[in-house]
HTML snippet that shows the backbone in 3Dmol.js (N, CA, C, O; Angstrom):
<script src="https://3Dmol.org/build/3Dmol-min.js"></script>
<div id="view" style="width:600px;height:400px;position:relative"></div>
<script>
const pdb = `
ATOM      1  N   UNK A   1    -122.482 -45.424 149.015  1.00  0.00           N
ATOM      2  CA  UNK A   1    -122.071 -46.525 148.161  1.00  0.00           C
ATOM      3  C   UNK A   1    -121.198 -47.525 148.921  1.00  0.00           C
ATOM      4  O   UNK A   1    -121.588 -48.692 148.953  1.00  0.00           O
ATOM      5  N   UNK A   2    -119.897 -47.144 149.623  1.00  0.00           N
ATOM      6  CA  UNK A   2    -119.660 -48.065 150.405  1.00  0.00           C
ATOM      7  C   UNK A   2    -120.128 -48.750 151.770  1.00  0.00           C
ATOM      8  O   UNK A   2    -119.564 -49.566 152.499  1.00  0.00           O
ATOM      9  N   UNK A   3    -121.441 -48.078 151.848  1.00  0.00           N
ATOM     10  CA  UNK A   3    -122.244 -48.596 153.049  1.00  0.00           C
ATOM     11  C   UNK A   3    -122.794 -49.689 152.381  1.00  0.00           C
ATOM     12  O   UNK A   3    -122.623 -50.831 152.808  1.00  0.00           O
ATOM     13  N   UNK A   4    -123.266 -49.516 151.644  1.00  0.00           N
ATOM     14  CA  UNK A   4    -123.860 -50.843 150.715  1.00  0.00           C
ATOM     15  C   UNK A   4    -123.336 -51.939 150.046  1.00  0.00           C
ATOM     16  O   UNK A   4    -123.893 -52.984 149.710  1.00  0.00           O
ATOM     17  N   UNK A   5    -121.498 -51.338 149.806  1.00  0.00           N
ATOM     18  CA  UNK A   5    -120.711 -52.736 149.709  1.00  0.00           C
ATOM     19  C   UNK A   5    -120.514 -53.243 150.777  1.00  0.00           C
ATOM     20  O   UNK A   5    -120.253 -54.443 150.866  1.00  0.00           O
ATOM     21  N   UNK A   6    -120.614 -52.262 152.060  1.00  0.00           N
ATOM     22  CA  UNK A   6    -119.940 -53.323 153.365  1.00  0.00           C
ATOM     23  C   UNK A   6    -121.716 -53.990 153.498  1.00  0.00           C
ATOM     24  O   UNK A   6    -121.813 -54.981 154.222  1.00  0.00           O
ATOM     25  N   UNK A   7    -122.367 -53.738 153.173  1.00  0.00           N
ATOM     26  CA  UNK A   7    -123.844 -54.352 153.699  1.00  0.00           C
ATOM     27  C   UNK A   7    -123.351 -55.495 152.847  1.00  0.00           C
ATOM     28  O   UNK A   7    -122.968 -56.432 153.547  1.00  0.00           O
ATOM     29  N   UNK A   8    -123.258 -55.677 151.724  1.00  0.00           N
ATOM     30  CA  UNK A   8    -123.644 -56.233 150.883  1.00  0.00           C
ATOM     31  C   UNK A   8    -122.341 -57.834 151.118  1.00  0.00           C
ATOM     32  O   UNK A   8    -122.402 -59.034 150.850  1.00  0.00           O
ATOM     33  N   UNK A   9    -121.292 -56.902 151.755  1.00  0.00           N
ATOM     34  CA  UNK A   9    -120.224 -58.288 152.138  1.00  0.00           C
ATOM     35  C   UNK A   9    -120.365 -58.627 153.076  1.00  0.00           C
ATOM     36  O   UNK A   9    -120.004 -59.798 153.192  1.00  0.00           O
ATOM     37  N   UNK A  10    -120.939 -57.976 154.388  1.00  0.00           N
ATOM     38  CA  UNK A  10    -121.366 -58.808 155.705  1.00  0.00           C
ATOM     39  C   UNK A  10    -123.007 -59.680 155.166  1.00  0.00           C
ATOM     40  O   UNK A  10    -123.284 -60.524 156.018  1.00  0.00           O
ATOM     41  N   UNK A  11    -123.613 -59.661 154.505  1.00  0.00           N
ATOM     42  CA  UNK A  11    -124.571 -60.714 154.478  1.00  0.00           C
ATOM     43  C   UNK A  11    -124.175 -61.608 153.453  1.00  0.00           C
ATOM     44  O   UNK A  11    -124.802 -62.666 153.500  1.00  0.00           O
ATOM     45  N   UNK A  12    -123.228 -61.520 152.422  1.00  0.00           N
ATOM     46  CA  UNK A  12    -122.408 -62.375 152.217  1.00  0.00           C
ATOM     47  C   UNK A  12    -121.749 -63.749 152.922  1.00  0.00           C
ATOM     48  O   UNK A  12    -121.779 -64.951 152.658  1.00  0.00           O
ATOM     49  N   UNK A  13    -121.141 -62.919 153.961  1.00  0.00           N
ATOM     50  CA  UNK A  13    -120.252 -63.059 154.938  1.00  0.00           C
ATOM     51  C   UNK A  13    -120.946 -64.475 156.033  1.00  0.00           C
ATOM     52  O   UNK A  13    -120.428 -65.440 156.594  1.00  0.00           O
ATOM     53  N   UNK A  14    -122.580 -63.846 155.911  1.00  0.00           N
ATOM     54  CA  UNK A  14    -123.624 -64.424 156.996  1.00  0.00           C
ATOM     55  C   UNK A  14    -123.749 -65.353 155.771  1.00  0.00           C
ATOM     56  O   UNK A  14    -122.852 -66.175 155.958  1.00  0.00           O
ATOM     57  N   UNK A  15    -124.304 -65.634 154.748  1.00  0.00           N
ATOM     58  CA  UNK A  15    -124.710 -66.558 153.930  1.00  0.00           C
ATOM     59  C   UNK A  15    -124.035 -67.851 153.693  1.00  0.00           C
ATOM     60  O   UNK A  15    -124.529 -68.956 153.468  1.00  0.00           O
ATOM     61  N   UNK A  16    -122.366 -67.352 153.823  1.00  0.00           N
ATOM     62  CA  UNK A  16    -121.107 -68.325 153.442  1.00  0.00           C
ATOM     63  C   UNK A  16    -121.494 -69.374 154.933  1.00  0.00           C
ATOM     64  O   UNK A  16    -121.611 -70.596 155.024  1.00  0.00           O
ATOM     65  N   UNK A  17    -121.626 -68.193 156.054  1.00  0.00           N
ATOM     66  CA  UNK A  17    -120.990 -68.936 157.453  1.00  0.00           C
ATOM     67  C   UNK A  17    -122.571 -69.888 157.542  1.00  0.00           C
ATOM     68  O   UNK A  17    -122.241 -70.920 158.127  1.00  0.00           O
ATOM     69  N   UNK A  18    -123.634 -69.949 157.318  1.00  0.00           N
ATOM     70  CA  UNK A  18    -124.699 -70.503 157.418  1.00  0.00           C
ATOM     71  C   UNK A  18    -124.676 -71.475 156.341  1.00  0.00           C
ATOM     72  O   UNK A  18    -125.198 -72.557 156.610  1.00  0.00           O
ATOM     73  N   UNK A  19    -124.125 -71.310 155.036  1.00  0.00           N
ATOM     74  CA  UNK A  19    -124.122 -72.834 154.168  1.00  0.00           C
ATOM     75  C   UNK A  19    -122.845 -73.459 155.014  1.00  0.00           C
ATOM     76  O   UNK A  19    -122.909 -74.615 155.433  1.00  0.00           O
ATOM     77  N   UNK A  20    -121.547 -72.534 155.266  1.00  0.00           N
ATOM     78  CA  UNK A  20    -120.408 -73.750 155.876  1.00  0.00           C
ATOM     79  C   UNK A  20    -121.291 -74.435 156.724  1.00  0.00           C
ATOM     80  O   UNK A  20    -121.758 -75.420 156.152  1.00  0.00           O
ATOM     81  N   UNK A  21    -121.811 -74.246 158.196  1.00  0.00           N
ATOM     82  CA  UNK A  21    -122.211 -74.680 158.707  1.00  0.00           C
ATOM     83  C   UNK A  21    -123.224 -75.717 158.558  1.00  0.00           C
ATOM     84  O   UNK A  21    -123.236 -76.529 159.483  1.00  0.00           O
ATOM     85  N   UNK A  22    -124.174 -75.917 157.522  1.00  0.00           N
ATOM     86  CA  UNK A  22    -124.838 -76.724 157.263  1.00  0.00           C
ATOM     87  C   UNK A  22    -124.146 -78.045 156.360  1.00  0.00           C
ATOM     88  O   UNK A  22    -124.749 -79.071 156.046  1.00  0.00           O
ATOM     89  N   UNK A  23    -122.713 -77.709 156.041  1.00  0.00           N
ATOM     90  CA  UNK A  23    -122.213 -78.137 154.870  1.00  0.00           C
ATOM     91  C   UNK A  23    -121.604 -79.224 156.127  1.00  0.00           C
ATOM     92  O   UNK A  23    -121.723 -80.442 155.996  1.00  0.00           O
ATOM     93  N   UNK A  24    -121.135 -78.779 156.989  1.00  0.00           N
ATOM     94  CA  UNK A  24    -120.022 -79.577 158.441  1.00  0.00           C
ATOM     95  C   UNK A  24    -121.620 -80.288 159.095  1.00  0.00           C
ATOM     96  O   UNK A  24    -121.483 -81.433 159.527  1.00  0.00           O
ATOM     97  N   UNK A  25    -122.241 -80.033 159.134  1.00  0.00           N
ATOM     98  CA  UNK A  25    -123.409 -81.084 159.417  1.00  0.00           C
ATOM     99  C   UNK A  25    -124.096 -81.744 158.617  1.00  0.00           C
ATOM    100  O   UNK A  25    -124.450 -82.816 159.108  1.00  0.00           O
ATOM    101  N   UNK A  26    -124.521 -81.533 157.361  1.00  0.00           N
ATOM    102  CA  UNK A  26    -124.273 -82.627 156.502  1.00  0.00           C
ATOM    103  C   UNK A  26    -122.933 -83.651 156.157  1.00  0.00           C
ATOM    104  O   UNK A  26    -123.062 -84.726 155.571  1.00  0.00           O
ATOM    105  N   UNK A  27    -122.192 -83.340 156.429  1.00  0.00           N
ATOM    106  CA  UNK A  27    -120.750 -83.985 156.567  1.00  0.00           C
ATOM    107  C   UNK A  27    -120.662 -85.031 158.045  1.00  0.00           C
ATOM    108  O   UNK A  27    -120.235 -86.158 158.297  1.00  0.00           O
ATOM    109  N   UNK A  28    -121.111 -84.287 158.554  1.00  0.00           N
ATOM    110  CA  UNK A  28    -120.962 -85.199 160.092  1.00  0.00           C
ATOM    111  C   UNK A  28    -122.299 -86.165 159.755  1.00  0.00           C
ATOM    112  O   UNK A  28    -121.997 -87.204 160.342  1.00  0.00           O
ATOM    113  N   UNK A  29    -123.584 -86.388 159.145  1.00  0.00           N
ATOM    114  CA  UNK A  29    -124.116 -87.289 159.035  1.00  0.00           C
ATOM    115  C   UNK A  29    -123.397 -88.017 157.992  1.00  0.00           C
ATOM    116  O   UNK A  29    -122.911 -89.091 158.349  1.00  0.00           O
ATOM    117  N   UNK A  30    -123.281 -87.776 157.171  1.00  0.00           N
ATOM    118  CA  UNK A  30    -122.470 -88.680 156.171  1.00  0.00           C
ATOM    119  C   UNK A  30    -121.959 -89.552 156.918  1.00  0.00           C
ATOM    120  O   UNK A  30    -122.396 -90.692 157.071  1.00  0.00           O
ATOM    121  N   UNK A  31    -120.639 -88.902 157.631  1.00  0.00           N
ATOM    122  CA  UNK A  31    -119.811 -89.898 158.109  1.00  0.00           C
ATOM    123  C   UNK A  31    -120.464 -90.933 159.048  1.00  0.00           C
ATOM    124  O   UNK A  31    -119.920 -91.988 159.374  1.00  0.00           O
ATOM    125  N   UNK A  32    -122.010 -90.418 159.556  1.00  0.00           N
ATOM    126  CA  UNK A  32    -122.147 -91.638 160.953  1.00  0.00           C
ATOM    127  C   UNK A  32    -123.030 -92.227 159.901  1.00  0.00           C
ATOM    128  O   UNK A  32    -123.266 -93.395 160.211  1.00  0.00           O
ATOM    129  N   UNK A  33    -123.766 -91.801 158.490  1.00  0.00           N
ATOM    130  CA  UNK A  33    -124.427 -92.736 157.916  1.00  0.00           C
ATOM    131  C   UNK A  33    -123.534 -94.167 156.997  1.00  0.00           C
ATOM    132  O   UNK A  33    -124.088 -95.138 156.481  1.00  0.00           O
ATOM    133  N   UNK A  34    -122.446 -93.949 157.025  1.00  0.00           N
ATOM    134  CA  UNK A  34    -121.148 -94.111 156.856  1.00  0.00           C
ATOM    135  C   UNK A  34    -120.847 -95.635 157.669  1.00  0.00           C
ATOM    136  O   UNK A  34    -120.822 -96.786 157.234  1.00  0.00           O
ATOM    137  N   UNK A  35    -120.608 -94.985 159.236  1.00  0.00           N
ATOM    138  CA  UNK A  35    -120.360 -96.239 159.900  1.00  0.00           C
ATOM    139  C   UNK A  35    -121.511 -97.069 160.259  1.00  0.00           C
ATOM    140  O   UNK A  35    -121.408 -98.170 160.802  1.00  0.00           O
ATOM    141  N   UNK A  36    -122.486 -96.566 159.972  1.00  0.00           N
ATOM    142  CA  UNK A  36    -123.532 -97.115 160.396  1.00  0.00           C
ATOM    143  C   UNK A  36    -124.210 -98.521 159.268  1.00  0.00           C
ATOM    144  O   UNK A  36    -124.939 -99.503 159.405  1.00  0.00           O
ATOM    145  N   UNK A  37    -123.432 -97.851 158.168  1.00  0.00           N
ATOM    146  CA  UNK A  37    -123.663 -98.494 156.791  1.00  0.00           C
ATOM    147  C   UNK A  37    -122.604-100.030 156.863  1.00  0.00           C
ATOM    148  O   UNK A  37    -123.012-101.109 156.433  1.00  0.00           O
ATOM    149  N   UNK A  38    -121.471 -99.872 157.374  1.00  0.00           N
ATOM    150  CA  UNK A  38    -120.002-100.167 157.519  1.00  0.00           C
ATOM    151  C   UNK A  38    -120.340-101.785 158.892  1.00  0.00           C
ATOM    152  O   UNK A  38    -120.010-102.965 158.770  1.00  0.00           O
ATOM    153  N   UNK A  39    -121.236-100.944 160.270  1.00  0.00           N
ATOM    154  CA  UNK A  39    -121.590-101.829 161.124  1.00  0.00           C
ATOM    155  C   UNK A  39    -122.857-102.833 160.541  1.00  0.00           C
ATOM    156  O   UNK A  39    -123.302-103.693 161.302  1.00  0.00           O
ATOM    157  N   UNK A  40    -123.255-102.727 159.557  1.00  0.00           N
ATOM    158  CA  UNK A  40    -124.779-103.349 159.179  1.00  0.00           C
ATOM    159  C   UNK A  40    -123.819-104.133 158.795  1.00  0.00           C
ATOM    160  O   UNK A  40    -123.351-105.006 159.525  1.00  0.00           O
ATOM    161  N   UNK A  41    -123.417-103.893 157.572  1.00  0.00           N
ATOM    162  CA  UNK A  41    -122.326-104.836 156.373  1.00  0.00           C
ATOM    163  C   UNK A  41    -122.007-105.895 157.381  1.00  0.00           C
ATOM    164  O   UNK A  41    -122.516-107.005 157.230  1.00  0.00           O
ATOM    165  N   UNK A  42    -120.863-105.558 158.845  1.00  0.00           N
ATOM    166  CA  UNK A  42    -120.286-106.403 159.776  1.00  0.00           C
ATOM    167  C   UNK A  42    -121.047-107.328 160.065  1.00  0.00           C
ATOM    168  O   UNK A  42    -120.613-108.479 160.098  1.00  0.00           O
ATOM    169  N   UNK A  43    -122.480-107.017 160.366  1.00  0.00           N
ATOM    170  CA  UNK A  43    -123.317-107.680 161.112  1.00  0.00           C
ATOM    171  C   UNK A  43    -124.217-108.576 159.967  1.00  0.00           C
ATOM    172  O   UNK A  43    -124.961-109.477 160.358  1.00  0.00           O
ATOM    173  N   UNK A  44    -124.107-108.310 158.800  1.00  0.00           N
ATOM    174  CA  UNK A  44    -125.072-109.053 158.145  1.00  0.00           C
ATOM    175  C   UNK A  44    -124.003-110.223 157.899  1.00  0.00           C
ATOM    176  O   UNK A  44    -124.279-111.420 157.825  1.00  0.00           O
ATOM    177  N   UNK A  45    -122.658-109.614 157.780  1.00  0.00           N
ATOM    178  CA  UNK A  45    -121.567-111.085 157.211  1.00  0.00           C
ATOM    179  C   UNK A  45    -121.587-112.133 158.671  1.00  0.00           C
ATOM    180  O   UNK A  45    -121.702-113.358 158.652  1.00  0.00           O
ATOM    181  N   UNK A  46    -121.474-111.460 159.615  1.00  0.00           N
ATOM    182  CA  UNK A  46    -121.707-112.161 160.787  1.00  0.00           C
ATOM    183  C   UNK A  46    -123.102-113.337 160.656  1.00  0.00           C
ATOM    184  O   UNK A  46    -122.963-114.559 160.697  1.00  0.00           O
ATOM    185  N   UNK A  47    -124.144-112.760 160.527  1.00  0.00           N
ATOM    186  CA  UNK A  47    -125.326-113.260 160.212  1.00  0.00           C
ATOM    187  C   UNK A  47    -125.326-114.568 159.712  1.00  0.00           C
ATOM    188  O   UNK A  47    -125.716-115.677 160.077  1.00  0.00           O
ATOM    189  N   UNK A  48    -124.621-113.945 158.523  1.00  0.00           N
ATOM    190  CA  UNK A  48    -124.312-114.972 157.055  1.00  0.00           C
ATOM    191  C   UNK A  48    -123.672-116.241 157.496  1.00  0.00           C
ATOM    192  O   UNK A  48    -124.242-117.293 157.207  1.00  0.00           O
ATOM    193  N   UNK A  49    -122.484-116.269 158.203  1.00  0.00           N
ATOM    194  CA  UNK A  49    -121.778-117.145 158.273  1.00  0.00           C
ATOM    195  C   UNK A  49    -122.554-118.105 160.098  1.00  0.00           C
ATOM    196  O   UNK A  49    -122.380-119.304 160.313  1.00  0.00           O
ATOM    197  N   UNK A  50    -123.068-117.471 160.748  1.00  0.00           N
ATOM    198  CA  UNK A  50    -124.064-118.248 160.998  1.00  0.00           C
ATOM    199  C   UNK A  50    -125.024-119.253 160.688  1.00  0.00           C
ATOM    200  O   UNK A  50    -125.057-120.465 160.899  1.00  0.00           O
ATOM    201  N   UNK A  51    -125.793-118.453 160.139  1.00  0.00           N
ATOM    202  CA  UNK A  51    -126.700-118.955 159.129  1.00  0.00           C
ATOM    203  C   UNK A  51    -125.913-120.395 158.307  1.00  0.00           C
ATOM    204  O   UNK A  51    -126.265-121.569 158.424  1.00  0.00           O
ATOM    205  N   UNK A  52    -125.028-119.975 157.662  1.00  0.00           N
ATOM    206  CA  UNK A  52    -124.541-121.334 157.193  1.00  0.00           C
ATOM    207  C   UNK A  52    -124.075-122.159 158.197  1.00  0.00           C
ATOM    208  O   UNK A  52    -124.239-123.307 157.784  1.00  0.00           O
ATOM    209  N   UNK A  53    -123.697-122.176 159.039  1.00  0.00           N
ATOM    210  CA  UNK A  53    -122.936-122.797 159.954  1.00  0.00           C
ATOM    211  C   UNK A  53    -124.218-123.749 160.278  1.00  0.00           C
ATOM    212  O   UNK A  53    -124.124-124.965 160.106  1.00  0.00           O
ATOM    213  N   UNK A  54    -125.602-123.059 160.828  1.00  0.00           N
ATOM    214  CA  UNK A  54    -126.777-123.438 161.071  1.00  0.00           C
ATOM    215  C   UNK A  54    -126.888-124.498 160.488  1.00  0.00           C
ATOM    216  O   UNK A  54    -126.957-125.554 161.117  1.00  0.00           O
ATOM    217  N   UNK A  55    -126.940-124.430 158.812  1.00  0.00           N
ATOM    218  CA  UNK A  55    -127.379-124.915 157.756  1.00  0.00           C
ATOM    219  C   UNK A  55    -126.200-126.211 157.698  1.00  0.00           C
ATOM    220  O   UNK A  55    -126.441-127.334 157.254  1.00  0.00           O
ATOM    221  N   UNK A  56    -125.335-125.909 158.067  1.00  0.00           N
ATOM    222  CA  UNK A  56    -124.639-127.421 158.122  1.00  0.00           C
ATOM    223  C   UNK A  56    -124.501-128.223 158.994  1.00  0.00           C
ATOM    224  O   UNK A  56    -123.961-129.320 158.857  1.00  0.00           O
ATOM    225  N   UNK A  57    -125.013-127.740 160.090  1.00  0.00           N
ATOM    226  CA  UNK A  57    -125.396-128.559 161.300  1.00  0.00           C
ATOM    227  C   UNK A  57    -126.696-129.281 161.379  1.00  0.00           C
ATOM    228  O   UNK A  57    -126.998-130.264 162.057  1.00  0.00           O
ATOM    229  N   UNK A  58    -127.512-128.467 160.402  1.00  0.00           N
ATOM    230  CA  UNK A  58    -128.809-129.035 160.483  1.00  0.00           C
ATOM    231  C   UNK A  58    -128.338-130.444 159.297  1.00  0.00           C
ATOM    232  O   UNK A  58    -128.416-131.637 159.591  1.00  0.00           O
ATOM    233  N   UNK A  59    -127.966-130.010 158.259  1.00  0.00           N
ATOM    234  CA  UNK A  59    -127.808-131.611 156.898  1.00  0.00           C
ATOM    235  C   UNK A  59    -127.110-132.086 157.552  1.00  0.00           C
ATOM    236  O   UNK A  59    -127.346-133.216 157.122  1.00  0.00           O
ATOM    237  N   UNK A  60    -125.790-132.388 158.884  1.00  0.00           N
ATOM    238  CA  UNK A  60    -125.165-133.170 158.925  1.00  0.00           C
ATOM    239  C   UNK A  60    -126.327-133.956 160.328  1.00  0.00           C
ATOM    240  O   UNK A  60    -125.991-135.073 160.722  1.00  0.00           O
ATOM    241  N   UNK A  61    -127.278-133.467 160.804  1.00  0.00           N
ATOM    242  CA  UNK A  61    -128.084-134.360 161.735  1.00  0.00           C
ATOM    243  C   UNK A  61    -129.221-135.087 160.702  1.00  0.00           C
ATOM    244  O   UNK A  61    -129.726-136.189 160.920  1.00  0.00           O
ATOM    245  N   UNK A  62    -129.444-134.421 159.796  1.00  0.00           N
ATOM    246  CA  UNK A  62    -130.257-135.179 158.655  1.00  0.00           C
ATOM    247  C   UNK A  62    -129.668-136.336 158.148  1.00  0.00           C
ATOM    248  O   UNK A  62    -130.278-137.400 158.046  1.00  0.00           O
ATOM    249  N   UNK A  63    -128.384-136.151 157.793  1.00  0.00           N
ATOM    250  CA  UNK A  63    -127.999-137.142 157.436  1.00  0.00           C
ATOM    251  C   UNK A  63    -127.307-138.061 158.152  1.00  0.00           C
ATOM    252  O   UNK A  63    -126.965-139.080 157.552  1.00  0.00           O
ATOM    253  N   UNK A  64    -126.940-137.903 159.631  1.00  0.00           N
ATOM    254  CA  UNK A  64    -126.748-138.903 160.439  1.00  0.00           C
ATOM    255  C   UNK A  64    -128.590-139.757 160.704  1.00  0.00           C
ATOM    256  O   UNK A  64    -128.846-140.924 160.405  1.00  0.00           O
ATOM    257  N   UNK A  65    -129.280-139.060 161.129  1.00  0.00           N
ATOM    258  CA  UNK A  65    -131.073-139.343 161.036  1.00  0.00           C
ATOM    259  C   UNK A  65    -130.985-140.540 159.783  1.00  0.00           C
ATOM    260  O   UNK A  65    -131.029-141.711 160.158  1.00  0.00           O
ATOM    261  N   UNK A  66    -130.916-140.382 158.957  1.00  0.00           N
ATOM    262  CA  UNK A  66    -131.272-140.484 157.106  1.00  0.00           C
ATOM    263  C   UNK A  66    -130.101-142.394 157.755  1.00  0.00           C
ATOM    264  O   UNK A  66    -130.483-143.558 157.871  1.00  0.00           O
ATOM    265  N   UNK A  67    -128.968-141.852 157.944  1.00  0.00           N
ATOM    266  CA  UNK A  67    -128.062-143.159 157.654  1.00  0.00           C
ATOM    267  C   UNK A  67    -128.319-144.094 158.610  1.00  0.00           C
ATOM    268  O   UNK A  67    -128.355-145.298 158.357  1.00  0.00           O
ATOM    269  N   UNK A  68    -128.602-143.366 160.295  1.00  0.00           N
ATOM    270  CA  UNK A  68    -129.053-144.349 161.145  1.00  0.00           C
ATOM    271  C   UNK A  68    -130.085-145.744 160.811  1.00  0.00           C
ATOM    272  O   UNK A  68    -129.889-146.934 161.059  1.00  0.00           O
ATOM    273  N   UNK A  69    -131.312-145.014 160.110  1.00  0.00           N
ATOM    274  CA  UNK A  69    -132.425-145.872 159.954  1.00  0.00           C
ATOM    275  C   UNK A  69    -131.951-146.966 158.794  1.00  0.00           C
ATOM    276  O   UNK A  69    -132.720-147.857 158.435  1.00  0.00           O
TER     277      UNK A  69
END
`;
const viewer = $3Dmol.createViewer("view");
viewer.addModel(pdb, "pdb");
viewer.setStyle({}, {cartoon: {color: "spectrum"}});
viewer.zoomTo();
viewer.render();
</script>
């Protein structure tokens, strides 16, 4: 009988240490899906304010074009 509780708490034992472990690597993607989520955001506001910048460089040659003639 107590061969079978100690069986029964060492594969326990194995079950805990195999979900922790999967639990600390799902955790470690999190976190890089995380920064990875965090660097897009950076880069799309970056983008963004390009993009407009673009966009006002282009109407202010339109409208120098437009007033010249």
């Amino acid at each position: 009988m107590d061969t079978k509780i100690a069986e029964s708490l060492k594969v326990a034992q194995q079950d805990r240490t195999e979900v922790m472990g999967e639990f600390l690597n799902l955790k470690a993607e999190l976190v890089r899906t995380q920064q990875r989520n965090d660097d897009l955001r950076s880069e799309n506001h970056a983008l963004r304010e390009s993009l407009n910048a673009t966009e006002h460089m282009a109407q202010n040659l339109l409208t120098y074009v437009n007033d010249k003639d």
